[in-house]
Phi, psi and omega in degrees: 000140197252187199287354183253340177294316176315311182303300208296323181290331170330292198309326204282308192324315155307308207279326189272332211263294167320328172297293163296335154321302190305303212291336170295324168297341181278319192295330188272354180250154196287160172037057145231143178312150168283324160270032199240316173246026141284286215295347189245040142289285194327299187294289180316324189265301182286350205218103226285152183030311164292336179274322174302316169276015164236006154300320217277352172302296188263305248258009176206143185290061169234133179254015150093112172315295172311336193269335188276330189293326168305322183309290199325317190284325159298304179286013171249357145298303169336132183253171169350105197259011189271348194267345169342116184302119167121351230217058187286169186283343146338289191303308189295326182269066193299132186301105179208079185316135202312348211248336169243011166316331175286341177279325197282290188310317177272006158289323197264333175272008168263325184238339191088015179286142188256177193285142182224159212235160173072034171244143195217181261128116151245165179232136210272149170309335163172188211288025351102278184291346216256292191309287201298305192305331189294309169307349166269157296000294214301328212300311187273043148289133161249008171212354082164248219222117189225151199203108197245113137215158217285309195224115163215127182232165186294048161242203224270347175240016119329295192268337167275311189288310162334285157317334198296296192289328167297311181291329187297315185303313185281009189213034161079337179319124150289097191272111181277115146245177196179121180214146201277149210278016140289277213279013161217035176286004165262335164255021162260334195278328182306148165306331202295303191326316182265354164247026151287298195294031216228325175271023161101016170299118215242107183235172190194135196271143220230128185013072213278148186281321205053226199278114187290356190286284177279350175312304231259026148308328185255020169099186241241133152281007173258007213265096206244182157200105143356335233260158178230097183216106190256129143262158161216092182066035180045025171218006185245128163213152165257158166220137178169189128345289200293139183300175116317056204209165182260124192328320205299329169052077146312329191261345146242079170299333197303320175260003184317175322310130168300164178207126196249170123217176210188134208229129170276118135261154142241136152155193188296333193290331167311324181278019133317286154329304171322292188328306171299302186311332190271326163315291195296330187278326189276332186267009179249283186248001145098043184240122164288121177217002174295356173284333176301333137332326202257006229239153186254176205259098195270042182342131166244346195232159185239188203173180183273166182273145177234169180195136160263140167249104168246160203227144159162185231266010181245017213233158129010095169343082174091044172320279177341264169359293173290325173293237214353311139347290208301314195313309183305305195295328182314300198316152169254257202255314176202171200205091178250143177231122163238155198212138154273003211235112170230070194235112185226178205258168195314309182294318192292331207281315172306334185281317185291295200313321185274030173261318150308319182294330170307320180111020151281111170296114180235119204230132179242132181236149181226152164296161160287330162228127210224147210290334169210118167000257181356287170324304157320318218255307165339300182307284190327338176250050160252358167274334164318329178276317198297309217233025167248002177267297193142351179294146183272127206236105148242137184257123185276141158268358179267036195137179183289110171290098184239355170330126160253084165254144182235111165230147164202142205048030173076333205255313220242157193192123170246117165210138206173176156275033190259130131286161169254063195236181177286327199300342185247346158296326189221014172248334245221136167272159193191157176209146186210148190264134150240136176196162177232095164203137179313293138017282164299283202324321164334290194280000171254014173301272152030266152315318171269316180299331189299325174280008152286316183283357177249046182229150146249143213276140208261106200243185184274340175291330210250306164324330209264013190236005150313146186281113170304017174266322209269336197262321140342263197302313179324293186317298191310321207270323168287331151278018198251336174300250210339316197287309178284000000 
């Protein structure tokens, strides 16, 4: 037998050795679907070496030992925000009526927050207005400005919250910034970075790639955090969708305009909103900021009840998923959702559709054209069972529809950055407002029929007149959600 027969038999035995190690750790890990390990058996078995280099990339949620034993170590430091001085049991026991009490609980069963009350809200006319009002915040901050998102970028509503956090810095405010180092790697590499930090901004790369070569030595690189999060003087906060960016989205002109929305709170929910920023900052740069959590809490107002739900790959395992859940199985009379993102796991698809069959109108809008292929071609082939349930299907056409919204029955509104992809379930930290009032609720109704009339409506005539080529790629691209 000659020496290269030898090597090739060495190699296939290793290579088999390795197959079965793998397919057993697949078999062997905690919180995975039963297709999420068929389909990575499949890959790992049929697909000689790249499937094995792409389990071992992709196929398990690490985010690198070390980094979770810090979260983890940071958030049993924190202290508490319900023991806040000022953060009476009135306020925690916020008027949230029995019939959704249940929902606030299992928003409470991710973070411990409980629904807090004496809170107020708007919803900003657009991502435009959304800049200017936050730059008018920063500008009258007097003690300070802490700022968190996945994508910022060097343009023109960029570079103004940037200047903001430059004026704020110069007139003694303590300015936080923090931007995740993949989705704002144009403006961590830009002049602007060092001369914010050079005008006394205290910034920090949000899971920094380094050397892309040794990342994924250290847990997974897409594993980002997603999150959109403004405090201002603890009693000011945003929640929504939206980037640090200008609608025109340059680095994808194609689909511009993006289209956001984004809700101003005042009132106690901010310290909520703290709570996460401050998790995410001592654990990016080892700076202790837990007294401000402790600082006490001055209602002035009275308001609707809130609650933050943040999510992520350090956080209770399918959080996201069960809020999303609860929400659907909760509707009684309407349920409208909008998402640019829809790849969802077997129970959501099943929680929407029997929320239609209950004889809840239930209507989901997605863009029409959406920034990534995969993602697209994904959603479309769930819609034939979504509209054999009875669900209303619309694709907007005026931009990328990138709005993450939830209302149901007129009273209840989820708004935030989660997608309803696997990617915000079990990859991506996120963070979202559950809040309950007829009112808001009202204007984000609104807001969404206004992206419904600037839609076209998705009908069974128009699904059943696909090309099997075209019900071929949707599909095949969908058996691909468990893996990705």
């Amino acid at each position: 037998m000659s020496q290269l027969t030898v090597m090739g038999s060495v190699a296939t035995i290793l290579h088999v050795l390795i197959q079965i190690a793998l397919v057993m750790r697949v078999l062997l890990r905690h919180h995975r679907e039963p297709a999420s390990r068929i389909a990575w058996i499949v890959v790992i078995i049929v697909i000689p070496v790249l499937g094995i280099l792409g389990y071992l990339l992709l196929g398990e949620t690490n985010i690198g030992r070390h980094r979770v034993e810090r979260m983890h170590k940071v958030l049993s430091r924190l202290p508490d925000v319900a023991d806040a001085p000022g953060m009476d049991m009135a306020m925690l026991q916020a008027e949230v009526t029995q019939r959704y009490a249940h929902l606030f609980q299992a928003g409470k069963s991710v973070n411990g927050f409980d629904p807090v009350g004496s809170n107020r809200a708007q919803l900003m006319q657009d991502s435009n207005a959304t800049i200017t009002s936050l730059v008018a915040d920063v500008d009258a901050a007097t003690d300070h400005v802490h700022l968190l998102f996945y994508i910022w970028l060097p343009d023109n509503n960029g570079c103004k919250v940037v200047d903001s956090l430059k004026r704020a810095a110069a007139r003694g405010v303590t300015c936080r910034a923090m931007a995740d180092g993949l989705g704002s790697r144009m403006m961590i590499h830009s002049e602007h970075w060092p001369a914010m930090r050079e005008a006394g901004v205290h910034l920090a790369s949000a899971l920094p790639i380094g050397n892309p070569l040794l990342r994924p030595l250290k847990g997974r690189i897409d594993l980002r955090n997603h999150r959109k999060i403004v405090v201002v003087d603890d009693h000011i906060t945003y929640c929504g969708s939206q980037n640090c960016a200008d609608p025109e989205f340059r680095i994808k002109a194609k689909y511009a305009p993006w289209v956001d929305a984004m809700m101003r709170f005042t009132g106690p929910i901010a310290r909520q909103n703290q709570f996460l920023f401050a998790s995410d900052w001592e654990s990016e740069t080892g700076e202790d900021i837990s007294d401000l959590l402790r600082r006490p809490i001055h209602p002035t107002q009275t308001g609707l009840p809130a609650q933050v739900i943040g999510t992520g790959p350090t956080v209770r395992f399918s959080a996201m998923p069960e809020i999303f859940e609860s929400l659907m199985y909760t509707a009684r009379s309407e349920l409208v959702i909008t998402t640019p993102y829809y790849v969802p796991n077997e129970s959501m698809q099943a929680g929407l559709c029997a929320c239609a069959r209950r004889g809840v109108d239930t209507t989901i809008v997605f863009p029409a054209r959406n920034d990534s292929w995969v993602v697209g071609a994904a959603s479309r082939s769930y819609y034939d069972d979504l509209l054999a349930a009875g669900v209303r299907i619309f694709e907007y056409q005026g931009g990328l529809l990138h709005t993450k919204s939830l209302t149901l029955d007129a009273q209840i509104t989820l708004i935030g950055s989660a997608n309803m992809d696997r990617r915000s379930f079990d990859l991506n930290y996120e963070n979202n407002i559950l809040f309950c009032d007829r009112s808001l609720t009202a204007d984000m109704r609104e807001r969404q029929e206004n992206y419904i009339s600037r839609s076209q409506s998705v009908t069974k005539e128009m699904v059943d007149g696909w090309t099997w080529r075209q019900r071929l790629w949707n599909n095949a691209i969908a058996m691909l959600g468990p893996v990705l």
